[in-house]
C-alpha positions in Angstrom: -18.2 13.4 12.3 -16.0 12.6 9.6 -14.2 9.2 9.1 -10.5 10.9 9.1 -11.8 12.7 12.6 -13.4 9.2 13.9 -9.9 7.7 12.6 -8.1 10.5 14.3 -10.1 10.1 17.6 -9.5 6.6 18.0 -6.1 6.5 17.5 -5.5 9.2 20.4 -8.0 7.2 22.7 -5.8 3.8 22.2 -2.6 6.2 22.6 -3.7 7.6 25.7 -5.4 4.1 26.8 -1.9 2.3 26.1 -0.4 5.2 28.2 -2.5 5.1 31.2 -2.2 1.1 31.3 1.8 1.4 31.0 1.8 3.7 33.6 -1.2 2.3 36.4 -0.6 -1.0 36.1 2.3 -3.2 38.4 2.6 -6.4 36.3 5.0 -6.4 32.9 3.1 -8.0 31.2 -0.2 -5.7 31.0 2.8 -3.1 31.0 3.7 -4.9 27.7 0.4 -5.3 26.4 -0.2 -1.6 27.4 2.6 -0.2 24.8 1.7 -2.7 22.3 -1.8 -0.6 22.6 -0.2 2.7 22.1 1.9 1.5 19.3 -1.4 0.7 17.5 -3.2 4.0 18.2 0.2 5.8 16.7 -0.3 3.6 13.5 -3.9 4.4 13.2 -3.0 8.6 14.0 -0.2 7.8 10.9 -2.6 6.4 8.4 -5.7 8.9 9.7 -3.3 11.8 9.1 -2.1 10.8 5.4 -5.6 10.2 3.9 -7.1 12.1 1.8 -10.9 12.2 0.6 -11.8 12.0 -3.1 -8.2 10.6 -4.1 -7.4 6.9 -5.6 -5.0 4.5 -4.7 -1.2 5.4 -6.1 -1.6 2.2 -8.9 -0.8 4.2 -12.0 -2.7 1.2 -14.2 -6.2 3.4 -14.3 -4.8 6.9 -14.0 -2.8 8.9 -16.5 0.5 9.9 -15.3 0.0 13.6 -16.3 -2.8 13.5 -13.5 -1.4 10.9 -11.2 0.0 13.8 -8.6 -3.6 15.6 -8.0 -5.3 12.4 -8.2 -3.6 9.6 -6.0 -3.1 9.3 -2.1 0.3 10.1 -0.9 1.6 6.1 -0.4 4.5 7.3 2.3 2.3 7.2 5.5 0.8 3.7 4.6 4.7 2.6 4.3 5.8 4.3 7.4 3.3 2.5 9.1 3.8 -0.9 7.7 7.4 -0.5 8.6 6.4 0.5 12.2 4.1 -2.5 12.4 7.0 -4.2 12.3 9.7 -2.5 14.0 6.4 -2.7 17.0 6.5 -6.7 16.4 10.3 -6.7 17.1 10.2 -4.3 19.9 7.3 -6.4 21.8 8.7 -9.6 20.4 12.1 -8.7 22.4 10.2 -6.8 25.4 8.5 -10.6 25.9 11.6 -12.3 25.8 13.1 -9.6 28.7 9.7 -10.5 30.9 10.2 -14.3 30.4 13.8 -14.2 31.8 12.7 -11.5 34.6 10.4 -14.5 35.7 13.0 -17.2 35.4 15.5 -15.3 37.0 13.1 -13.8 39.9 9.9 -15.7 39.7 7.8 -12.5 39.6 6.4 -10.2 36.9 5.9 -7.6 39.2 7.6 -4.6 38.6 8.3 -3.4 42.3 10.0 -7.0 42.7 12.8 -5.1 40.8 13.7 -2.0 42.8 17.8 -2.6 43.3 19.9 -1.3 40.6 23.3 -3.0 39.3 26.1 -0.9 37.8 
């Protein structure tokens, strides 16, 4: 097995791990903590998916531009991921803040405390 398919098979295992917590478990927290897990295996899916063996890193110091596009690794997926690190720091940042006033307001972090709607 490969490192991209290792890469690959981890990143669906936290995916479906994060899924199967969000979904199983009562508390918000853990539900929280659950995402945060599937947020990660979609990063390390991203970065699996835009490697590619036997190329250099896109720093066009050591390699001539007239080569650079058969020779470097595509730097878009390694952005898109860095950007959704933290667009995932935001979102669990502001998911946190939600749980801490649920407890405040209610006392409880367990989801079936919250079953009445308001419209």
């Amino acid at each position: 097995m490969s490192l991209v398919q290792l890469s690959l098979a981890t990143g669906f295992l936290l995916i479906l791990l994060g899924l199967y917590g969000a979904l199983t478990n009562r508390d918000i927290l853990r539900m929280i903590v659950s995402f945060t897990i599937a947020d990660t295996g979609v990063n390390v899916v991203l970065v699996a998916v835009g490697y590619l063996p036997g190329r250099e890193a896109p720093i066009l110091d050591t390699i001539p531009v007239a080569e650079a596009a058969s020779r470097i690794t595509d730097p878009v997926p390694q952005a898109l991921v860095l950007t959704a690190i933290v667009i995932g720091l935001g979102v669990t940042a502001l998911m946190l803040a939600y749980a801490y006033r649920l407890f405040r307001a209610r006392g409880s972090l367990d989801i079936s405390d919250f079953t009445e709607l308001k419209w």
